[in-house]
N, C-alpha and C positions, 0 to 999 in steps of 0.2 A: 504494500500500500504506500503510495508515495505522497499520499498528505494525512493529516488526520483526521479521523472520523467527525462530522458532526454531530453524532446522537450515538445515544446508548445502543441503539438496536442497527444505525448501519455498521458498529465493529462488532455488533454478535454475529450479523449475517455475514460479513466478509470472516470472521473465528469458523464460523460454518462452513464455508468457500475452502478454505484452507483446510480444515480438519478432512472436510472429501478428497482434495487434490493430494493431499500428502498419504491419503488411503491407497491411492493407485501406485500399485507396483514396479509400472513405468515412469516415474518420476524422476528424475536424474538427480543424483544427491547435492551438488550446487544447490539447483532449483528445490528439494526440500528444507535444504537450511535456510535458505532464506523465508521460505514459507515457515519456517520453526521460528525465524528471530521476529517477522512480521506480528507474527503468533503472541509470541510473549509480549509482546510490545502491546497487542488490542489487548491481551488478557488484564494486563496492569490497569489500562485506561480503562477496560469495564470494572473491575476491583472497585477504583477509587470513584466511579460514578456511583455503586451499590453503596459504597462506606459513606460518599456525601449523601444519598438519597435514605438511607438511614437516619443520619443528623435529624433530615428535615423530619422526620415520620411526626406521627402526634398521637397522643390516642385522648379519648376523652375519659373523663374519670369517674365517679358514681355523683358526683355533684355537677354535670356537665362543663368541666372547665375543660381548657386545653391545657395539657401540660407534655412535657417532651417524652417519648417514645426511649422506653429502658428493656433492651431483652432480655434482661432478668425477670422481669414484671409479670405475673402473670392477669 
């Protein structure tokens, strides 16, 4: 990928792109590592999309307030 993703979900799809292309047996090992290092590269930036869209979560509480989103909490 030679820029970066705009949204969470065009680097799942291109993650998807890649996980298939590097399934193929003919794939010339050059051309898988670099599909490996692209790889890790979207992997990170969706990471850190899930860990910010975490932050944001909310839940409400039994008093209807918003209060910040703990996954410990049940």
């Amino acid at each position: 990928m030679k820029k970066a993703p705009k949204t969470f979900e065009e680097a799942l799809k291109r993650l998807e792109a890649l996980t298939e292309s590097m399934q193929n047996a003919d794939l010339p090992l050059e051309d898988a590592l670099a599909a490996y290092q692209e790889g890790s590269t979207l992997l990170k930036y969706c990471r850190d999309k899930l860990a910010e869209a975490e932050q944001k979560l909310h839940i409400l509480d039994s008093d209807g307030l918003i209060k910040e989103f703990a996954p410990d909490e049940q």
